[in-house]
C-alpha positions as CSV (number, residue, x, y, z in Angstrom):
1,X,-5.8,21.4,-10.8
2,X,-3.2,23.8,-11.7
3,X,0.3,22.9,-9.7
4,X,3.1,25.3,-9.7
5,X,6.1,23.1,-10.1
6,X,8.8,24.5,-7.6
7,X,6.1,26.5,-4.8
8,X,6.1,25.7,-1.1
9,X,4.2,22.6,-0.7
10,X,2.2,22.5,2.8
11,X,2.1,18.2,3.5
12,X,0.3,16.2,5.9
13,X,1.8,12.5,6.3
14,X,-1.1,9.9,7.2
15,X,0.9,6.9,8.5
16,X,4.3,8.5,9.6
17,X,5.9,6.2,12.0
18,X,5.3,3.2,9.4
19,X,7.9,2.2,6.6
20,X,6.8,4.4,3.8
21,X,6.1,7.3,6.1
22,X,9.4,7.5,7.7
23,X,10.9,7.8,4.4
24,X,8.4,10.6,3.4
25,X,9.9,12.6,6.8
26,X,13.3,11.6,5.6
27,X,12.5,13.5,2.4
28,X,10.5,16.2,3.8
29,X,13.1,17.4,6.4
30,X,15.5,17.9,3.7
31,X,13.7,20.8,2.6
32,X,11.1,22.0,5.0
33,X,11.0,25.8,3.8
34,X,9.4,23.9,0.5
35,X,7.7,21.4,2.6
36,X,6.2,22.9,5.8
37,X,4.3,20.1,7.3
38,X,0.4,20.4,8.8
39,X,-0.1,17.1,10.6
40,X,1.2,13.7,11.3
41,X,-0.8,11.2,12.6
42,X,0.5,7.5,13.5
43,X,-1.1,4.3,15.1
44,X,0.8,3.9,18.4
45,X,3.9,4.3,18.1
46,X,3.8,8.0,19.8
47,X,8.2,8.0,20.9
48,X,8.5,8.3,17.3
49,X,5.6,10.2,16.6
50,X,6.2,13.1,19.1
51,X,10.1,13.0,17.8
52,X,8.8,13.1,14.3
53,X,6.8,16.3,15.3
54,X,9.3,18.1,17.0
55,X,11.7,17.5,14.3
56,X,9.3,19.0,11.4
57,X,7.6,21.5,13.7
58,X,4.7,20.0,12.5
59,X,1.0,22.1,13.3
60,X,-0.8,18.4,14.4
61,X,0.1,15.3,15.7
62,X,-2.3,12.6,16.1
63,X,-2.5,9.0,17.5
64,X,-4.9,6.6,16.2
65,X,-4.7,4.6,20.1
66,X,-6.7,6.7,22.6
67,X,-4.7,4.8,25.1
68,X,-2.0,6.7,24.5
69,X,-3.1,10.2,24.0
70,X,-1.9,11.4,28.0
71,X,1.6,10.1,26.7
72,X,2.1,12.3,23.5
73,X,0.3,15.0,25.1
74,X,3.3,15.1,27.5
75,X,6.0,14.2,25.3
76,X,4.7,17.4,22.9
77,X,3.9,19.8,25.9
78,X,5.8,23.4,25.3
79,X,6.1,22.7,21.8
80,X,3.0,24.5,21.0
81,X,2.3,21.7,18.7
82,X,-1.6,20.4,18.9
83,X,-2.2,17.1,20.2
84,X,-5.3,14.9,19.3
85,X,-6.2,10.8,19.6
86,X,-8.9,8.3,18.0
87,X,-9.7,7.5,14.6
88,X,-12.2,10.2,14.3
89,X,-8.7,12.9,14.6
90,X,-6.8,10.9,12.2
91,X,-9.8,11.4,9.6
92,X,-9.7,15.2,10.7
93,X,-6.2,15.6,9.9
94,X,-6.8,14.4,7.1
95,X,-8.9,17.2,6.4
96,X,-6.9,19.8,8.1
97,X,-5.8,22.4,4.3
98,X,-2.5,20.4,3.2
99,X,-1.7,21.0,-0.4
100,X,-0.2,17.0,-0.6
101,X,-1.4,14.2,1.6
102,X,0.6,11.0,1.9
103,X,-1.6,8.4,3.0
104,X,0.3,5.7,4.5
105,X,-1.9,3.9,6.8
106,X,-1.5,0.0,5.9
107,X,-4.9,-1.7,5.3
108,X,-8.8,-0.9,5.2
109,X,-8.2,1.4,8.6
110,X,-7.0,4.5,5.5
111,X,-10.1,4.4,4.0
112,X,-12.0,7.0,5.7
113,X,-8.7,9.6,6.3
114,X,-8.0,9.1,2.8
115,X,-11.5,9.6,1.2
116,X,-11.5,12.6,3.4
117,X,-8.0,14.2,1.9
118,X,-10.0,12.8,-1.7
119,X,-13.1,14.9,-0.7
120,X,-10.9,18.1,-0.3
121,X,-10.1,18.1,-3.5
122,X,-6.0,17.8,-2.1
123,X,-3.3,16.0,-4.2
124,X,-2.7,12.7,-2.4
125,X,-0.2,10.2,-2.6
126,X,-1.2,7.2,-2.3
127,X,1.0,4.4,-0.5
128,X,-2.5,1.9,0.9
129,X,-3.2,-0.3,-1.9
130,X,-5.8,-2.2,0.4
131,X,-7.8,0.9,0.2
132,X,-8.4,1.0,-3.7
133,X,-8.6,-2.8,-3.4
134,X,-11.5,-2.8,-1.4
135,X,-13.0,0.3,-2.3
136,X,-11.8,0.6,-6.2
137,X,-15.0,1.9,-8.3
138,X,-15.9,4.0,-5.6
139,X,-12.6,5.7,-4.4
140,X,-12.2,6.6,-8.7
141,X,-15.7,7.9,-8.3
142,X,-14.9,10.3,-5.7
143,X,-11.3,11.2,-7.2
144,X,-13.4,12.3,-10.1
145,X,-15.7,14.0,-8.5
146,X,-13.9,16.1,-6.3
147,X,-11.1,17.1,-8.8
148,X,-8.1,15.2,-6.2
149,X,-4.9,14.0,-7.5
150,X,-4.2,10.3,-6.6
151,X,-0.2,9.5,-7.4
152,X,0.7,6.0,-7.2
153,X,3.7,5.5,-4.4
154,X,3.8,1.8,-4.5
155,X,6.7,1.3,-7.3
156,X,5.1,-0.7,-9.6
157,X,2.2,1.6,-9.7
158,X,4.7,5.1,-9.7
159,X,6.6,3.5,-12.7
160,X,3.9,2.4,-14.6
161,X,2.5,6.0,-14.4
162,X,5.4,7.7,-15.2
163,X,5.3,6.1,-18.7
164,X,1.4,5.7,-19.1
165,X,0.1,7.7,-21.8
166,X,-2.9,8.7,-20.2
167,X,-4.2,10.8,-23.9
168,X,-4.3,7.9,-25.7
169,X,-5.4,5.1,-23.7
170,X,-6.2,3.1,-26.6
171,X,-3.0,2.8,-27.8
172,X,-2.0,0.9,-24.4
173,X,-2.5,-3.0,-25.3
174,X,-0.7,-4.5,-21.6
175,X,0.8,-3.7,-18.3
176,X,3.4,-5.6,-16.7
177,X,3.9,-5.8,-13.3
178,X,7.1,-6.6,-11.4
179,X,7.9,-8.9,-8.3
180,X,10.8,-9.7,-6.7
181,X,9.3,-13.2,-5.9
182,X,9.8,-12.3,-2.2
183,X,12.3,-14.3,0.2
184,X,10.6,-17.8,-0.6
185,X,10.8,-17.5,-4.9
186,X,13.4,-20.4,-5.0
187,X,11.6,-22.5,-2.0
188,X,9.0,-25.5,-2.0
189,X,5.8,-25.8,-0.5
190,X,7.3,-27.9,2.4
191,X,9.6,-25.3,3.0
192,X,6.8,-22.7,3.4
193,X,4.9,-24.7,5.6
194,X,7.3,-24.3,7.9
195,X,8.2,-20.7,7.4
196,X,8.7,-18.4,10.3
197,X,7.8,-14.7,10.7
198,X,11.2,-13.8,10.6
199,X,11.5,-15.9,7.3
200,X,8.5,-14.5,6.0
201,X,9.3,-10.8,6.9
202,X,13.1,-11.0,5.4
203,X,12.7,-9.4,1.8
204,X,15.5,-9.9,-0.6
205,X,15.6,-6.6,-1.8
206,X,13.1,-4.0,-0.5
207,X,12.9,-2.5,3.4
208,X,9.1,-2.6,4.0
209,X,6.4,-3.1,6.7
210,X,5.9,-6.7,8.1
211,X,2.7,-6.6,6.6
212,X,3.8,-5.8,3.0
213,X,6.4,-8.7,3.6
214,X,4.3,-11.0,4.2
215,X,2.2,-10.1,1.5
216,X,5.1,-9.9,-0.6
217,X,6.5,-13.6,0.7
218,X,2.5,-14.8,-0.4
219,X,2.6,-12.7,-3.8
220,X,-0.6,-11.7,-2.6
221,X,1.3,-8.3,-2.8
222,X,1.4,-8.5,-6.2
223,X,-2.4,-10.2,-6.6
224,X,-3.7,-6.7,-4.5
225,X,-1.4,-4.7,-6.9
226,X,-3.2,-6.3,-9.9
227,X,-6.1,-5.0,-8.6
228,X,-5.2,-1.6,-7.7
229,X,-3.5,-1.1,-11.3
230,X,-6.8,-2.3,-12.6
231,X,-8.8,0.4,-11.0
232,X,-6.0,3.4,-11.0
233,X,-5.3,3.1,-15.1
234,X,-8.7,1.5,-16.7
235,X,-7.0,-1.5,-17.7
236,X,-8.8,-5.3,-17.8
237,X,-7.5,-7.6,-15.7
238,X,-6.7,-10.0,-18.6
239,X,-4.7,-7.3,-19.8
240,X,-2.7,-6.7,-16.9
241,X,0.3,-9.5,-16.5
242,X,2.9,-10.3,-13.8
243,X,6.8,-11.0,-14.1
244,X,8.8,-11.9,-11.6
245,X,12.1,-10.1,-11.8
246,X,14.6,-10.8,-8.9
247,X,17.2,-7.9,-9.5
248,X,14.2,-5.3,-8.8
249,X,15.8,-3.0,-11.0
250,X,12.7,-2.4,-13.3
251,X,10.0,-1.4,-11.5
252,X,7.1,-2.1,-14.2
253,X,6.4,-1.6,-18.0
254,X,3.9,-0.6,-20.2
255,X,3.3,-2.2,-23.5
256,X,1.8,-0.2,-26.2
257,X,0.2,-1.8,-29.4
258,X,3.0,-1.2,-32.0
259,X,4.8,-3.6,-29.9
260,X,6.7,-0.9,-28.2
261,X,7.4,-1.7,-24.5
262,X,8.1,1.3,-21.6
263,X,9.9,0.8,-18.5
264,X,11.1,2.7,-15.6
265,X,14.2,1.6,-14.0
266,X,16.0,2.6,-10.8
267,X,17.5,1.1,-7.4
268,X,15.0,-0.2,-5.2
269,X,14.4,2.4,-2.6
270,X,11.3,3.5,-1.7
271,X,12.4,7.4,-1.9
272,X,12.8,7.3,-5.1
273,X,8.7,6.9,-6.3
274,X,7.6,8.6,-3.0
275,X,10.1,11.8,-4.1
276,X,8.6,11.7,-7.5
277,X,4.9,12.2,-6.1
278,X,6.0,14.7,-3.6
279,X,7.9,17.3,-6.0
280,X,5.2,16.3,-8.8
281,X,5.1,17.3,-11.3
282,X,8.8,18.4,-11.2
283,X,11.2,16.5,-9.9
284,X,13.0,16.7,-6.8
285,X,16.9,15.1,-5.4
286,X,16.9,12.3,-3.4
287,X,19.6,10.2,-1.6
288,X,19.0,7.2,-3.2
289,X,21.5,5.4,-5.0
290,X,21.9,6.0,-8.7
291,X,21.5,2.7,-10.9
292,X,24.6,1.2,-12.4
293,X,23.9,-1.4,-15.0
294,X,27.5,-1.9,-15.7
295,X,26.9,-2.9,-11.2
296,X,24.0,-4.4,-12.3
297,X,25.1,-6.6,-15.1
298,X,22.3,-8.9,-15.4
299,X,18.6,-8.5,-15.1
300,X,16.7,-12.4,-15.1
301,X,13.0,-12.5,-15.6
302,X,10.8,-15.6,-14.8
303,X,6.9,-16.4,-14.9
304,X,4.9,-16.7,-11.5
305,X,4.4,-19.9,-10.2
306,X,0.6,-20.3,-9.8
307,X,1.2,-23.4,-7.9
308,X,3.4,-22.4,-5.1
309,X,1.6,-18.7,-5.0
310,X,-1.9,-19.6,-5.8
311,X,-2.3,-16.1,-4.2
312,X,-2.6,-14.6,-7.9
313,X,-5.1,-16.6,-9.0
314,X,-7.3,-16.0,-6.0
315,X,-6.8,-12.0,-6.5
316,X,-7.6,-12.4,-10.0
317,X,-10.9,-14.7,-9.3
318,X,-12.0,-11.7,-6.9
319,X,-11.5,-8.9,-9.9
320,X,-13.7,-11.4,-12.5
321,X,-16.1,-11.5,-9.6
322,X,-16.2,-8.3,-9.1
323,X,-18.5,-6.7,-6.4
324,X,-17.6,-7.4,-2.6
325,X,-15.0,-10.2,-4.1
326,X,-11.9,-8.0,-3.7
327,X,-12.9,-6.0,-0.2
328,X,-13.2,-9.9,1.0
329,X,-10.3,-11.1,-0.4
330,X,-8.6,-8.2,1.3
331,X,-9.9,-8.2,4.5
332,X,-9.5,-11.6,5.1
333,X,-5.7,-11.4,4.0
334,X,-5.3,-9.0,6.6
335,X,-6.4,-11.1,9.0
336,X,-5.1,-14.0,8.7
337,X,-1.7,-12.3,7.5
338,X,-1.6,-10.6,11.6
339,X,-2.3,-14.1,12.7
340,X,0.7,-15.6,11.1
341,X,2.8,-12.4,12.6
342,X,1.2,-12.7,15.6
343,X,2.6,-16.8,15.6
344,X,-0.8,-18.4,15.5
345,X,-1.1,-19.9,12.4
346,X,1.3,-21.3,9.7
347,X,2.5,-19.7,6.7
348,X,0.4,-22.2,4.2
349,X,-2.2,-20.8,6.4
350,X,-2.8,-17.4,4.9
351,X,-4.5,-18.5,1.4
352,X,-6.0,-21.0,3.0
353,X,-8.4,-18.4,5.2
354,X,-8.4,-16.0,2.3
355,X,-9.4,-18.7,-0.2
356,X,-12.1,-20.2,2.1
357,X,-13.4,-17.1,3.1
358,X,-13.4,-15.5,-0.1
359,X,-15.8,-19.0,-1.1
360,X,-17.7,-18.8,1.3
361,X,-19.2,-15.4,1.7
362,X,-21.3,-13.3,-1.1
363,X,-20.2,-11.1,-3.7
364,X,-22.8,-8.9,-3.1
365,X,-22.0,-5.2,-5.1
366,X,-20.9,-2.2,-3.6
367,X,-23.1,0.8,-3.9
368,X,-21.9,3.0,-1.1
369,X,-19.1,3.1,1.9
370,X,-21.4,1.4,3.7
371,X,-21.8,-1.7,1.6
372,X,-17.5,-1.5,1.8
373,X,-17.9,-1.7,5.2
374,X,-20.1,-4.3,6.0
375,X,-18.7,-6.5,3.3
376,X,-15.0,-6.1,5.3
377,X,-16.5,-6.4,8.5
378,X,-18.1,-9.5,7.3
379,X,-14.7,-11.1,5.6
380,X,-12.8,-10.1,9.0
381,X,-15.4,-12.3,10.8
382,X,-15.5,-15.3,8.8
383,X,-11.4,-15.2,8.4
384,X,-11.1,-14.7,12.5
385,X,-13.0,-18.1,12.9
386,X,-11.3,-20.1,10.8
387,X,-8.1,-18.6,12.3
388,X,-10.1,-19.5,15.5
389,X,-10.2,-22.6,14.6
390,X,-7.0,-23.1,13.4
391,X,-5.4,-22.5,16.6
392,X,-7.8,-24.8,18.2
393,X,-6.8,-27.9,15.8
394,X,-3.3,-26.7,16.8
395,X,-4.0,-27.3,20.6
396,X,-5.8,-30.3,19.8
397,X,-3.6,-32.1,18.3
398,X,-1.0,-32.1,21.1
């Protein structure tokens, strides 16, 4: 695909009322003669949604709750602006002839509207590691096939690209992932035991989703980003390591095999690697704070600790699996990461599900969407009952 660095870019944003998509808007209504915008879709939240809308002009705005079409439908009447609800119009946005998609929508629930910006051959940045985590070979497959960009948003993914010499593969011997080590990297197991949401969701240097901050607080974050790296630059998962660097001020590294090593460095703000996919392949301004190192001073680097985040090792025993191993290991960290927002389990409690569920089901391989699907749907089953059960050792014992 030939892109013309500095022409009008039409986007749809899949996900806009979440973390990453309101800072996608952010960036978009700095410039909306360059970035005229075709839909925005959201889950519920439709106050935002409708604002959102107005605010862009946007063509489409869809909710993913059929509950609460009536509502947006009034709070976008006169606009002119089309209105549509269910999951079925979230996929059709997708569709809907955006040069740049940004698909946004946390967990397996992207899939389908992002396969179907994919299938369209459209450039799309992608923000929902669970998707390629789930869906990996297959997703790459039908990048491939249908001539789609897929730009890394995440930051450890969007640095790792933008020093990834994709010519010469072979001359890449490791990547090295970053973590913050999340708001418990100092704390002990008893202390996560007892861990509340708002612990859980208070992130020492990034502004993300609850989800992601969970997920983050677990390292399971940084397992599902293992995974995803694996999958978006060809790299074995023995080659692909973790660091845990609090400052977040390098955002990943590539090492190549005359012992050179590439990083890219900046403030941690999201706008900054979600900027970079949306002006690619030029660059575009953002608001983001410039990096200091004289501010900065010192940068500290430690190893993982597999014992009090065994979450690595189980997203590494699901990419050695292979097959349904990582679409089970993700859906049942979804699950049983809502249930600990939702206060119905403890914090301890996550890789506990994920880890039994991941045991106990199949690793059966994934020839089609459909095999994705029934292998999730399968994982979300098994990780609801033992949340299930859980809760009902919880009443019990009082």
């Amino acid at each position: 695909m030939v892109v013309k660095a500095d022409a009008p870019r039409s986007v749809t944003i899949l996900g806009s009322t979440g973390s990453v998509g309101t800072q996608t808007v952010d960036l978009v209504s700095r410039d909306p003669e360059r970035f005229p915008v075709e839909a925005l879709t959201a889950n519920r939240n439709v106050t935002l949604l409708a604002q959102q809308a107005r605010q862009l002009n946007a063509r489409l705005a869809v909710v993913a709750d059929t509950a609460a079409y009536a509502e947006l439908k009034q709070l976008l009447s006169g606009t002119g602006i089309e209105v549509a609800a269910g999951s079925e119009a979230v996929a059709a946005a997708a569709e809907r002839p955006a040069d740049w998609v940004m698909a946004a929508i946390v967990g397996a629930a992207g899939l389908e509207p992002t396969l179907a910006a994919i299938r369209r051959g459209a450039i799309v940045a992608f923000a929902n590691k669970e998707v390629l985590v789930c869906a990996g070979a297959l997703m790459m497959e039908e990048v491939k096939a249908h001539g789609a960009t897929l730009l890394p948003v995440d930051s450890e993914h969007s640095a790792i690209y933008q020093v990834f010499d994709f010519e010469r593969t072979d001359s890449v011997s490791r990547l090295i992932l970053t973590a913050s080590g999340g708001p418990f990297r100092a704390k002990n197991r008893a202390f996560m035991a007892a861990a509340t949401r708002e612990q859980a969701v208070a992130h020492p240097t990034w502004d993300m989703g609850a989800k992601i901050s969970v997920d983050s607080a677990t390292m399971m974050n940084k397992g599902l980003e293992l995974i995803e790296a694996h999958f978006l630059f060809g790299i074995p998962e023995e080659r692909i390591d973790v660091l845990v660097h609090p400052q977040s001020v390098i955002h990943s590294l590539v090492e190549y095999v005359d012992g050179s090593v590439l990083a890219q460095l900046g403030t941690p703000d999201m706008r900054t690697p979600i900027a970079y996919a949306l002006g690619w392949p030029a660059r575009i301004a953002t608001p983001a704070e410039r990096l200091d190192l004289v501010k900065a001073a010192t940068l500290t680097f430690e190893a993982p600790d597999p014992v009090r985040f065994p979450a690595l090792r189980l997203a590494r025993a699901a990419l050695q699996s292979g097959g349904g191993a990582p679409t089970i290991l993700s859906a049942a960290n979804e699950v049983a990461v809502q249930a600990f927002l939702d206060r119905r389990i403890g914090f301890l409690d996550i890789e506990r599900i994920v880890e039994e569920t991941l045991t106990a089901l199949p690793h059966r391989p994934l020839r089609d969407l459909a095999a994705v699907r029934e292998a999730d749907a399968d994982a979300r089953r098994d990780a609801a009952g033992r949340v299930a059960a859980i809760g009902a050792t919880a009443v019990g014992s009082r």
